[in-house]
Backbone as a printed PyTorch tensor [residue, N CA C, xyz], in Angstrom:
tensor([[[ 80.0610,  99.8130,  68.8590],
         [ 79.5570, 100.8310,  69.7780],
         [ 80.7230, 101.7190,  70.2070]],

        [[ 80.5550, 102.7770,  70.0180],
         [ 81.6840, 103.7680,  70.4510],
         [ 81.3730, 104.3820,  71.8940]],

        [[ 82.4980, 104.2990,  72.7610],
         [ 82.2040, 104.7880,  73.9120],
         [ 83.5010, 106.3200,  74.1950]],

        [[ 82.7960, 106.9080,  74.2840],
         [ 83.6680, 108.5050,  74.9950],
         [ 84.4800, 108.3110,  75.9960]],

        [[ 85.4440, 109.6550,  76.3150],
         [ 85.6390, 109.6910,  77.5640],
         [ 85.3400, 110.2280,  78.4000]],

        [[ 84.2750, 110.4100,  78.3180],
         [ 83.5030, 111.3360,  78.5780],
         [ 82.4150, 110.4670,  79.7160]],

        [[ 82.3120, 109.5530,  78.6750],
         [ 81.9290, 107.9470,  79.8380],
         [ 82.7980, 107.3660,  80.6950]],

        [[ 83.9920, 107.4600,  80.2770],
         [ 84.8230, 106.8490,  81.3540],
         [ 84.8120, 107.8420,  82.5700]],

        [[ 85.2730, 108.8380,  82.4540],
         [ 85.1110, 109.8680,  83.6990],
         [ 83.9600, 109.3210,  84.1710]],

        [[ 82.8440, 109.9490,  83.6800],
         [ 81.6770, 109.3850,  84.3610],
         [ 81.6950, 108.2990,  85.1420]],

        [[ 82.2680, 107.0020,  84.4720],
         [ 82.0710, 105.8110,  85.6230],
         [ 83.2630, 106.2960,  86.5290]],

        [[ 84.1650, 106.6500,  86.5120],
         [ 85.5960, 107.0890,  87.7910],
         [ 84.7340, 107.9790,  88.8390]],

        [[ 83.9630, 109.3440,  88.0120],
         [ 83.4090, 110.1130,  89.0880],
         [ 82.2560, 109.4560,  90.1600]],

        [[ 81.6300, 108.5950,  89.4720],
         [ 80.1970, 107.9460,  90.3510],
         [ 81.3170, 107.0650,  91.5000]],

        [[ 81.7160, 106.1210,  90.6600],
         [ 83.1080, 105.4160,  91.1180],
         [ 83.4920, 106.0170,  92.8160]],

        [[ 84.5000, 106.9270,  92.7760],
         [ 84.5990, 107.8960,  93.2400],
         [ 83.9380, 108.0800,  94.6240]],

        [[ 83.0730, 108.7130,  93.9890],
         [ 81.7850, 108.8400,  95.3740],
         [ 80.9740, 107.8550,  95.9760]],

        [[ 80.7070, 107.1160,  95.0140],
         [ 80.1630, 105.4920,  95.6930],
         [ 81.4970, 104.8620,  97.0460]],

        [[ 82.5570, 105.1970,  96.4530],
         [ 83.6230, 104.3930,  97.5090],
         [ 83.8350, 105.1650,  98.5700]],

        [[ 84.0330, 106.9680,  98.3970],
         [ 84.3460, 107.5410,  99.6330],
         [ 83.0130, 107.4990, 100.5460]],

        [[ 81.5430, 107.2560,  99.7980],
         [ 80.7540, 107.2670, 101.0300],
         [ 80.6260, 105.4700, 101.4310]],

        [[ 80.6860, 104.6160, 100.7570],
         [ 80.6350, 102.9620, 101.1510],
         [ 81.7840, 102.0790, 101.4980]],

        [[ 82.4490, 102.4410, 100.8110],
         [ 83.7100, 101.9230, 100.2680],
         [ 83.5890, 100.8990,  99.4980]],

        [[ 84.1820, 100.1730,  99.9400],
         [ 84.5690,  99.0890,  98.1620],
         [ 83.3900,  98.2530,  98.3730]],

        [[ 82.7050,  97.9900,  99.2030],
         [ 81.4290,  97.1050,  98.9870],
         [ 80.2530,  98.0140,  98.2490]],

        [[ 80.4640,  99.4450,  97.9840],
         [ 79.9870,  99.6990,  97.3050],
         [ 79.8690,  99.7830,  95.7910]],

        [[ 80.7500,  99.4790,  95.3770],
         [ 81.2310,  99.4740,  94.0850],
         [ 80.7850,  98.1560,  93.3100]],

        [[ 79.8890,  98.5400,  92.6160],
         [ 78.9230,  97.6540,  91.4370],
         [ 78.9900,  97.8670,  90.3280]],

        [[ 79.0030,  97.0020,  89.5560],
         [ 79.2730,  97.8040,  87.9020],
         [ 77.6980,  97.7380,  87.9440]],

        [[ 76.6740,  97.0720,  88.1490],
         [ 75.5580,  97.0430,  87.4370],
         [ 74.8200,  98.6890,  88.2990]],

        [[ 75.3340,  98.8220,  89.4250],
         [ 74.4920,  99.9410,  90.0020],
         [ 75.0050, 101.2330,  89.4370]],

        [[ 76.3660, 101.2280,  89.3400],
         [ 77.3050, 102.3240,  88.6490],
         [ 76.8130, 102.4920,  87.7180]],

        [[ 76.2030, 101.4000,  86.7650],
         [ 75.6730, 101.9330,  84.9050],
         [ 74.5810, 102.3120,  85.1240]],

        [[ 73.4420, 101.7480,  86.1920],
         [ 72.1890, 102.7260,  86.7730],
         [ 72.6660, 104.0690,  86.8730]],

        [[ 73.3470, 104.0050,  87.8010],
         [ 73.4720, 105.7330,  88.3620],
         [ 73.6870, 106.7610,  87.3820]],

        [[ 74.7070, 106.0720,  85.8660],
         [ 75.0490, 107.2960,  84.8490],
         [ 73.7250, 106.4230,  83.7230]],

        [[ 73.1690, 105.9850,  83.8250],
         [ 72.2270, 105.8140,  82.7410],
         [ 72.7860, 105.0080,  81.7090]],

        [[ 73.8260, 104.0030,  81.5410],
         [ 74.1290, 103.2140,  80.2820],
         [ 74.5350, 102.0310,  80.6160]],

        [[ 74.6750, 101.5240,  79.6270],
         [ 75.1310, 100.1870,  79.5300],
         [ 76.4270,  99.6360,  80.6130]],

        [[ 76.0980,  98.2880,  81.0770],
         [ 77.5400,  98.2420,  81.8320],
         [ 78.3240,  97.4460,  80.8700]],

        [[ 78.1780,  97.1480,  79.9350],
         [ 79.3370,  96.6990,  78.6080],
         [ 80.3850,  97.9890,  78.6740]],

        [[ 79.9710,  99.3630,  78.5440],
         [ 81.0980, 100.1710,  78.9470],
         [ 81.9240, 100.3000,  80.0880]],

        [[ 81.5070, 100.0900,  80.4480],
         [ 82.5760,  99.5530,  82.0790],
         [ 83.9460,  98.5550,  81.8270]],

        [[ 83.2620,  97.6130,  81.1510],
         [ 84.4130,  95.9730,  80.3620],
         [ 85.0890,  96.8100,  79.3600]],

        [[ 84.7320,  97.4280,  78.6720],
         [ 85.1710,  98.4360,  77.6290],
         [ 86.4480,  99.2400,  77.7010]],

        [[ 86.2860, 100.0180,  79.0360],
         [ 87.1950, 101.1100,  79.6060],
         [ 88.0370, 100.1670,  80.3990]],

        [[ 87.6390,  99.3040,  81.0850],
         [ 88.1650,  98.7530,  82.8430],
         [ 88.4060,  97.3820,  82.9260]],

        [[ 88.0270,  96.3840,  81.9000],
         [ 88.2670,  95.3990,  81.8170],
         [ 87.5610,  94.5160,  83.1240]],

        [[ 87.7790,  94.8910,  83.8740],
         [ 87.3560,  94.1720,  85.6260],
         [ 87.3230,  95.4550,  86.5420]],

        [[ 86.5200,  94.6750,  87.5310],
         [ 86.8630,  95.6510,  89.1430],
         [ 88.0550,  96.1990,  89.6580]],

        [[ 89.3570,  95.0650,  89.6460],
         [ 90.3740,  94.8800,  89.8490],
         [ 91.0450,  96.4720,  89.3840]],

        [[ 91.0940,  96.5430,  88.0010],
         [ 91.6490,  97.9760,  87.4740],
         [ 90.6390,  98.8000,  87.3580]],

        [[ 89.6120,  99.0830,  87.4470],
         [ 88.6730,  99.8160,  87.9550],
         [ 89.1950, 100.3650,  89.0740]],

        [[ 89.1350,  99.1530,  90.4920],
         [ 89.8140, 100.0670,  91.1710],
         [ 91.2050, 100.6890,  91.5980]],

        [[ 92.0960,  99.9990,  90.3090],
         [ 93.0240, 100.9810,  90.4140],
         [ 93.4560, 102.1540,  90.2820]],

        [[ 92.3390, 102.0170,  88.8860],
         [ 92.0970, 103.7320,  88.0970],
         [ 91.7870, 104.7830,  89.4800]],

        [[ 90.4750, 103.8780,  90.2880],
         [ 90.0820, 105.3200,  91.5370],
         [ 91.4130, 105.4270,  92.4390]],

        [[ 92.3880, 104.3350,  92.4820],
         [ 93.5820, 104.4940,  93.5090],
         [ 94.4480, 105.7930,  93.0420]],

        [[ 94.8500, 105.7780,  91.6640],
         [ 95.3870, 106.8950,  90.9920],
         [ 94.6590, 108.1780,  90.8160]],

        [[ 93.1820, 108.0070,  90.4840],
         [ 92.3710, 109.4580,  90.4650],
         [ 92.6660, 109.6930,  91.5580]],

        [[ 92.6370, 109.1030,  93.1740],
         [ 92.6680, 109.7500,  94.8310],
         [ 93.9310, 110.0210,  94.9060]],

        [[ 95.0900, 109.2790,  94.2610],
         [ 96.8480, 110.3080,  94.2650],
         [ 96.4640, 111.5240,  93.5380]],

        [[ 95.8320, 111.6400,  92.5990],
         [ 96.0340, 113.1880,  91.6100],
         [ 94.7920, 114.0400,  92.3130]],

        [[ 94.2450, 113.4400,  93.5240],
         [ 92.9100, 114.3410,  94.1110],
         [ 94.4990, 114.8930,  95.5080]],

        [[ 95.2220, 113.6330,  95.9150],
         [ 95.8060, 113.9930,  97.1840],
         [ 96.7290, 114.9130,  96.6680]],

        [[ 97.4690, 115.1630,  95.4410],
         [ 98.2440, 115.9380,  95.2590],
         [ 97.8350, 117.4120,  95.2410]],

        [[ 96.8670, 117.5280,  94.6560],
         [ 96.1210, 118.7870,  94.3650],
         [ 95.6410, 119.2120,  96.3410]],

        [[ 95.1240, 118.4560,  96.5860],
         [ 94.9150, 118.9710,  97.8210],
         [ 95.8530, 119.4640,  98.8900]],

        [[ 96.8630, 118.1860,  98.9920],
         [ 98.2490, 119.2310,  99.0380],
         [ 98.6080, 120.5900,  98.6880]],

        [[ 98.6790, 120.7660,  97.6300],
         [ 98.9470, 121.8250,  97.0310],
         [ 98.2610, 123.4380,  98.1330]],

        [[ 96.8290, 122.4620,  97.9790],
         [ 96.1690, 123.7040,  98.4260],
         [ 96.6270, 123.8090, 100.2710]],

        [[ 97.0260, 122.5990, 101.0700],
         [ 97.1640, 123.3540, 102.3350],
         [ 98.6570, 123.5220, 102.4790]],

        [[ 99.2860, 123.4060, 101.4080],
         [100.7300, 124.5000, 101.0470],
         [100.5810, 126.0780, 101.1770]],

        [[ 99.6210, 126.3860, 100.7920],
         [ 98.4780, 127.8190, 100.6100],
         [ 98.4930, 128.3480, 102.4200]],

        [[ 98.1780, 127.4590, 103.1170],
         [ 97.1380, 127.7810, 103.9190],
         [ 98.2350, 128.2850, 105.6100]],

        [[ 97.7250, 129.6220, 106.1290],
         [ 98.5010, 130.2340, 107.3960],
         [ 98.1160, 129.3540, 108.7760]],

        [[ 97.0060, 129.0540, 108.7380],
         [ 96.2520, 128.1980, 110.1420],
         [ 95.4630, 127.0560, 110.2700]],

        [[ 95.4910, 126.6230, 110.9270],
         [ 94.6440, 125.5870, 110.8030],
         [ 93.1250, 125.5830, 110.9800]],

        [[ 92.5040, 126.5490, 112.2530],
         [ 91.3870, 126.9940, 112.1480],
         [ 91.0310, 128.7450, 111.9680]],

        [[ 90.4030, 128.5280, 110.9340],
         [ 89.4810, 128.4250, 110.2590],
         [ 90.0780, 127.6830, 108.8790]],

        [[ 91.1700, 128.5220, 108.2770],
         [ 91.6810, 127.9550, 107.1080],
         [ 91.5750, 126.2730, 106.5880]],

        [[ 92.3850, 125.7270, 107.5260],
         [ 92.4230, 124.4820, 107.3210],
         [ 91.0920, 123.4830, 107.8010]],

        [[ 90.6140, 123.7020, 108.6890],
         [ 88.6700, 123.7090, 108.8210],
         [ 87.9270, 123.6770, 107.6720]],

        [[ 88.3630, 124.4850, 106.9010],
         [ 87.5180, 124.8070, 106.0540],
         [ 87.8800, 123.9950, 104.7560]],

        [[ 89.1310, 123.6320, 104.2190],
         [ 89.9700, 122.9250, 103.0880],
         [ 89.1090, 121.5860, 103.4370]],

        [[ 89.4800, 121.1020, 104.9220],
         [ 88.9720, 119.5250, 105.1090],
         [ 87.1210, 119.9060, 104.4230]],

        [[ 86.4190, 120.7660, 105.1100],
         [ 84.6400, 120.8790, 104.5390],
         [ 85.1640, 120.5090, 103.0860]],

        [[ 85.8580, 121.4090, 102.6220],
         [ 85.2190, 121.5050, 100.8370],
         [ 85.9030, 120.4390, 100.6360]],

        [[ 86.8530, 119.5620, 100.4090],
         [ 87.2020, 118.4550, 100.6560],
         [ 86.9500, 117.0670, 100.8950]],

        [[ 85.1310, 117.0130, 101.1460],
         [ 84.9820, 116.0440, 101.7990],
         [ 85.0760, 114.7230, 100.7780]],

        [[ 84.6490, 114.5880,  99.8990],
         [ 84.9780, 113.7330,  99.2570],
         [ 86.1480, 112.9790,  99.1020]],

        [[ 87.6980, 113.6460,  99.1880],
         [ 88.5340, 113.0050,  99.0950],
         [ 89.0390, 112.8000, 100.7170]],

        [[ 88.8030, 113.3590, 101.8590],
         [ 88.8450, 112.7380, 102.5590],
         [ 88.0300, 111.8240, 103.1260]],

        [[ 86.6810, 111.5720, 103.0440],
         [ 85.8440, 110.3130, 102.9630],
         [ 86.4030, 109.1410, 102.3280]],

        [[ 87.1210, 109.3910, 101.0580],
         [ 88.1850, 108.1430, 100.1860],
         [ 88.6700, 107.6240, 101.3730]],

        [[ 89.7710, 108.5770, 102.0150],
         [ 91.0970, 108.4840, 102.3350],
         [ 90.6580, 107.4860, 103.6430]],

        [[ 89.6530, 108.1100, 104.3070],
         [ 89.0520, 107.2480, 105.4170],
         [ 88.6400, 106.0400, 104.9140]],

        [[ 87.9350, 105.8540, 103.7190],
         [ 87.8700, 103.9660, 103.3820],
         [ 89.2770, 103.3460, 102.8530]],

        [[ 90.0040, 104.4220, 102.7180],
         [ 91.5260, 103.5430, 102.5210],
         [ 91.7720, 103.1820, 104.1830]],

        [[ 91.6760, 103.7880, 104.8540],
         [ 91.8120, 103.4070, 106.3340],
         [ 91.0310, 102.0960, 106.6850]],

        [[ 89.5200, 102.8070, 106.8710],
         [ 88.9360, 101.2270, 106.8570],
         [ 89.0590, 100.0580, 106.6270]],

        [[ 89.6210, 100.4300, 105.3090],
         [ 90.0190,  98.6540, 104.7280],
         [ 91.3350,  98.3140, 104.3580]],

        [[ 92.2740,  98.9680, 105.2660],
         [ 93.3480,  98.5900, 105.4440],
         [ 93.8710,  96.7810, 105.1700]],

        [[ 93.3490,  95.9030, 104.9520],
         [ 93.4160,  94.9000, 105.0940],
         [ 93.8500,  94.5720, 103.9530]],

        [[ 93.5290,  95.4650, 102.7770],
         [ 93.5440,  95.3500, 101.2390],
         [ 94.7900,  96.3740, 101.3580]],

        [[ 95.9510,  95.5200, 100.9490],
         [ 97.3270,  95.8980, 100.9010],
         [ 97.6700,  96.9430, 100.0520]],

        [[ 96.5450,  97.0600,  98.9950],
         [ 96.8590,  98.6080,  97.9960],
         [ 96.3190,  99.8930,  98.4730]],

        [[ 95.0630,  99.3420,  99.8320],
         [ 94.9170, 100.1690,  99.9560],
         [ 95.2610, 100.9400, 101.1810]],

        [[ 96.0400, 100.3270, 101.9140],
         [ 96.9060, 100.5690, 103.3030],
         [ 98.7260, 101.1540, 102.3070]],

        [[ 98.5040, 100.9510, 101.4750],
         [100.1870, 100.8680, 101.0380],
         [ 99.6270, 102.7860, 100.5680]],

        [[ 98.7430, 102.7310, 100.1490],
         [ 97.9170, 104.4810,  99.4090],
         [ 97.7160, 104.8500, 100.2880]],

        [[ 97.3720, 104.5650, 101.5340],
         [ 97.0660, 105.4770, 103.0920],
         [ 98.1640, 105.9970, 103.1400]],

        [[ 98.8430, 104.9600, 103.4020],
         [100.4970, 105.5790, 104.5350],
         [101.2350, 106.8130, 103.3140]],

        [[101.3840, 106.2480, 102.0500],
         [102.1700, 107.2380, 100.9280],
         [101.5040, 108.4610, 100.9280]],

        [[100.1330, 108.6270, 100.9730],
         [ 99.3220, 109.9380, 101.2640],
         [ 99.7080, 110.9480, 102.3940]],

        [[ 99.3980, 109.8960, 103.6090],
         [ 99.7520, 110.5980, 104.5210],
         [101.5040, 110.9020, 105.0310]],

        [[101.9210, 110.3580, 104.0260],
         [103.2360, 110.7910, 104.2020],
         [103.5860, 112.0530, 104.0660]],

        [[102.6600, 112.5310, 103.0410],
         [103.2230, 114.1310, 102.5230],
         [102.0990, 114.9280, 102.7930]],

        [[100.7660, 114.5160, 103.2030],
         [ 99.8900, 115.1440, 103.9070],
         [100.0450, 115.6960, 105.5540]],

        [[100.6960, 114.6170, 106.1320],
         [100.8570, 115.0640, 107.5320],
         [102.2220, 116.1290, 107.4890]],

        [[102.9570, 116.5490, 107.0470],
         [104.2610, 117.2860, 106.9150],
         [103.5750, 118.2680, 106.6920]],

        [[102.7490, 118.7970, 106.1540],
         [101.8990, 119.7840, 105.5440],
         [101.0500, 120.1640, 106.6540]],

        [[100.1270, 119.4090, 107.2400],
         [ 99.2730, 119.9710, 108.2430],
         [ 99.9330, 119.8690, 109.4980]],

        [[101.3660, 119.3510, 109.8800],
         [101.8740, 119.0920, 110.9380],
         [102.0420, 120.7650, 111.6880]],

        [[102.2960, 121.4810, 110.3200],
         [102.7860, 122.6000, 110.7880],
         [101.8600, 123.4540, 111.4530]],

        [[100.4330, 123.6480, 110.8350],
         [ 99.1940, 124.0010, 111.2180],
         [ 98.7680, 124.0110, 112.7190]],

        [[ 98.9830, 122.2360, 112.8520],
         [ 98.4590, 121.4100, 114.2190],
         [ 99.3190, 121.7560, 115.2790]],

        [[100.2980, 121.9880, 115.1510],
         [101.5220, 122.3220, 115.8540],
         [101.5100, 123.8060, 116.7710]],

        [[100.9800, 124.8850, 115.7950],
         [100.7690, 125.9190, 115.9850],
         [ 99.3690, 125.9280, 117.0470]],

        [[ 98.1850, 124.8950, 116.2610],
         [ 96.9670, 125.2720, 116.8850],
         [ 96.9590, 124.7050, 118.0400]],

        [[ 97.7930, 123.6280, 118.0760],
         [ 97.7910, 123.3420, 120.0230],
         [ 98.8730, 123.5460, 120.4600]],

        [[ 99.7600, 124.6110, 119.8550],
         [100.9450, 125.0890, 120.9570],
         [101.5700, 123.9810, 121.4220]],

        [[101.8630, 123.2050, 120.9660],
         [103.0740, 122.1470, 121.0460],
         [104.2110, 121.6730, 119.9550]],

        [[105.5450, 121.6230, 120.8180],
         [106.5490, 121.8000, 119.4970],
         [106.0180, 119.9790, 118.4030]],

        [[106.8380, 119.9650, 117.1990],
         [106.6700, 119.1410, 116.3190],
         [106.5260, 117.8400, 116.9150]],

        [[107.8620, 117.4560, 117.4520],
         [107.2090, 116.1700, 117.8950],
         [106.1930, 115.7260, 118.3250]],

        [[106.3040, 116.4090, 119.6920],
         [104.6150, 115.9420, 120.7050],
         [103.2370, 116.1630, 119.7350]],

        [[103.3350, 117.2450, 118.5550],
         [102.0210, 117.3110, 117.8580],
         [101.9300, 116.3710, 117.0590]],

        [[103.0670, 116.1590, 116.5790],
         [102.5570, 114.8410, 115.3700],
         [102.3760, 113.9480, 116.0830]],

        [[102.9780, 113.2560, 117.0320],
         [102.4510, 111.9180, 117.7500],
         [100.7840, 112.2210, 118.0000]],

        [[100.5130, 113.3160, 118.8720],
         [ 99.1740, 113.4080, 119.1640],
         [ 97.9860, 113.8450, 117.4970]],

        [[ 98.5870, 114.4590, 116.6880],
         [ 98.0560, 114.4500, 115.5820],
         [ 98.0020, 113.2570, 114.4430]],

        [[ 98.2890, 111.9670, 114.7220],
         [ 98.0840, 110.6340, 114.7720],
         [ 97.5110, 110.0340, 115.3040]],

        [[ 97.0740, 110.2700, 116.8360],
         [ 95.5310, 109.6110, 117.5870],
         [ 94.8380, 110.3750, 117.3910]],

        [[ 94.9260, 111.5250, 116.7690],
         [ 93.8040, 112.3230, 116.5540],
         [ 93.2440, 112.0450, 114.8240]],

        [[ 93.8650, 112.2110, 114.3790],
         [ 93.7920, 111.3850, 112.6880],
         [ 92.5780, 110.4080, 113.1840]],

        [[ 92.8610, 108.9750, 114.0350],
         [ 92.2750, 107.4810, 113.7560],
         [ 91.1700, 108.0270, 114.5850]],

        [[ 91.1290, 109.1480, 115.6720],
         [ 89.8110, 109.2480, 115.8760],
         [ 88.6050, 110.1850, 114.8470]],

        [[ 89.3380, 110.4740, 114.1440],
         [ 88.5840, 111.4600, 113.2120],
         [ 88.0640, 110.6340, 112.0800]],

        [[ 88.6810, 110.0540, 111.7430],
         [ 88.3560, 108.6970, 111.0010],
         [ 87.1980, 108.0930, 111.4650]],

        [[ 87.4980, 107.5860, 112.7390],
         [ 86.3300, 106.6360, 113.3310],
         [ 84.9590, 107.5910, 113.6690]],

        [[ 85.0870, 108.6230, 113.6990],
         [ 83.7400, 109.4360, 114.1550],
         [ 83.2180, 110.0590, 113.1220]],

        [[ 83.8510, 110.7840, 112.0020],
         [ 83.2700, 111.1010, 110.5330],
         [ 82.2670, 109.7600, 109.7470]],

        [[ 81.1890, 110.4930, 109.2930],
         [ 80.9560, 109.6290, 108.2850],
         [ 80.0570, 110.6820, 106.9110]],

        [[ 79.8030, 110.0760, 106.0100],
         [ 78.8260, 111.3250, 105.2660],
         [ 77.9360, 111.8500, 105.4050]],

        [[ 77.1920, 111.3760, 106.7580],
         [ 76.5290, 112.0330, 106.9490],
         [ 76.6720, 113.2120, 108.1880]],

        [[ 77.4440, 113.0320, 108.6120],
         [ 77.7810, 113.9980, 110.2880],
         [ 79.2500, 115.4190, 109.4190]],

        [[ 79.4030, 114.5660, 108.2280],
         [ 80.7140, 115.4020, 108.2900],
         [ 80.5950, 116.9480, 108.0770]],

        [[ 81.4240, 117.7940, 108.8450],
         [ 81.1720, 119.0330, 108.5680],
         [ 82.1810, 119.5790, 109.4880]],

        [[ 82.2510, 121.5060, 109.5160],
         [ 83.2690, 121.9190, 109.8670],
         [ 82.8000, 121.8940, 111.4740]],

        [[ 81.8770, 121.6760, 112.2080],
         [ 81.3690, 121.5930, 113.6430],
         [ 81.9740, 120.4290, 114.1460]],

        [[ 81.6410, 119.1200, 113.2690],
         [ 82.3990, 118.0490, 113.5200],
         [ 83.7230, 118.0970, 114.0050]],

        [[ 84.8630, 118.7360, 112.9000],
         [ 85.9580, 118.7420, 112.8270],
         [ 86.3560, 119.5800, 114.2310]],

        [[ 85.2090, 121.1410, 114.2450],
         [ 85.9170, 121.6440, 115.9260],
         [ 85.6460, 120.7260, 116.8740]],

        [[ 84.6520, 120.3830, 116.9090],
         [ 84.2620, 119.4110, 118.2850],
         [ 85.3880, 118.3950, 118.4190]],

        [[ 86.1710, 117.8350, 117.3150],
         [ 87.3870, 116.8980, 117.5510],
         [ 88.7110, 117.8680, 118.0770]],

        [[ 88.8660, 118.7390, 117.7120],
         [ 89.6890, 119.7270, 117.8000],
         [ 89.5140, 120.3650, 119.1480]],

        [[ 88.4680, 120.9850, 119.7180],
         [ 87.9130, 121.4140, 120.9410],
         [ 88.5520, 120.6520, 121.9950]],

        [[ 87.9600, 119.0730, 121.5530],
         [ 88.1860, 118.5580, 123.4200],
         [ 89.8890, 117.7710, 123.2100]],

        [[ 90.5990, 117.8320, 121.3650],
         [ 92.1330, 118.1320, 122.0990],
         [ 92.6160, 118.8270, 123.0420]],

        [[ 92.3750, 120.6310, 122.6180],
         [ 92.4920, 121.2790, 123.2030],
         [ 92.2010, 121.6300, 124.8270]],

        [[ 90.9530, 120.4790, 124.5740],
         [ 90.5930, 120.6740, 126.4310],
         [ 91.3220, 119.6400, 126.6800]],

        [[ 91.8570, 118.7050, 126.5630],
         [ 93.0240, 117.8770, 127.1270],
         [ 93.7620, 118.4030, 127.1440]],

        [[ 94.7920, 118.5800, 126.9870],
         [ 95.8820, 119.4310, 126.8100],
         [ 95.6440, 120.2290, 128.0580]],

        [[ 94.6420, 121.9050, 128.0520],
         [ 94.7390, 122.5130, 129.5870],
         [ 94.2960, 121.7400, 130.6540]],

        [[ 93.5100, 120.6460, 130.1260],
         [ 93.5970, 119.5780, 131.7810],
         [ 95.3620, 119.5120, 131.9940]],

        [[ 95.5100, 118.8470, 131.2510],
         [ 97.0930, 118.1740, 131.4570],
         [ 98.0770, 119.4500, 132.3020]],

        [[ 97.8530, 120.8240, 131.7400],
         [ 98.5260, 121.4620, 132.3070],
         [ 98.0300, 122.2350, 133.3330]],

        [[ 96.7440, 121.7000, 134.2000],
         [ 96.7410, 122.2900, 135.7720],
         [ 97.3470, 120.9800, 136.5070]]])
């Protein structure tokens, strides 16, 4: 039986999206070969096990985080601009949030922190600007703001209203703080 790669993508892309909206309890080979219509012998074929299965999606979400990088290298502000990168985006930040979630799984807390290593340097500058506070004080506060954005997103709420409403009542902290 000859299998493409055309199939393998296929199982990475379902892959993919099954984990950023479930996370890893979502990930089935028998539901995955439902979803693209074939055999799950191609799965053993390409992936051998779950195990490198899900390593393959650990590496597809570095070559999704790099590219996304890239793009808020691009970007002058944070709102609207960067508002808008996280919307079209959602998929790989839905990942990035079940790498959070399941921090417990050491590959996938070790892929959080390396992500956000070169992700937060990038939007630090943005966040910095949009609440008028120098670098330090924003990145500390753009770190409790991260784990709450995390905890209140899910696939179904996510959107760019979401993201102001987290953004909003920073901002209304902040002019509390300063009367």
């Amino acid at each position: 039986m000859a299998f493409s790669k055309k199939t393998m993508q296929g199982w990475l892309h379902v892959g993919y999206k099954i984990f950023s909206d479930e996370g890893p309890e979502g990930i089935q080979v028998e539901r995955l070969a439902r979803i693209l219509g074939v055999n799950k012998s191609s799965f053993y074929h390409f992936f051998v096990d779950k195990e490198i299965f899900m390593s393959e999606l650990i590496k597809l979400h570095l070559e999704h985080a790099q590219r996304y990088v890239a793009e808020i290298k691009k970007l002058d502000n944070f709102d609207p601009e960067f508002i808008d990168l996280l919307v079209a985006e959602k998929e790989i930040i839905l990942f990035h949030r079940q790498l959070n979630k399941n921090a417990d799984n050491v590959v996938f807390r070790k892929t959080f922190i390396e992500i956000n290593a070169v992700v937060d340097c990038e939007i630090l500058r943005l966040w910095a600007k949009e609440i008028q506070l120098p670098p330090d004080p924003a990145f500390k506060l753009f770190d409790l703001v991260r784990d709450t954005f995390y905890s209140r997103i899910s696939p179904k709420n996510y959107s760019a209203t979401t993201v102001r409403q987290i953004v909003d009542e920073v901002k209304l902290f902040l002019a509390q703080l300063d009367k």
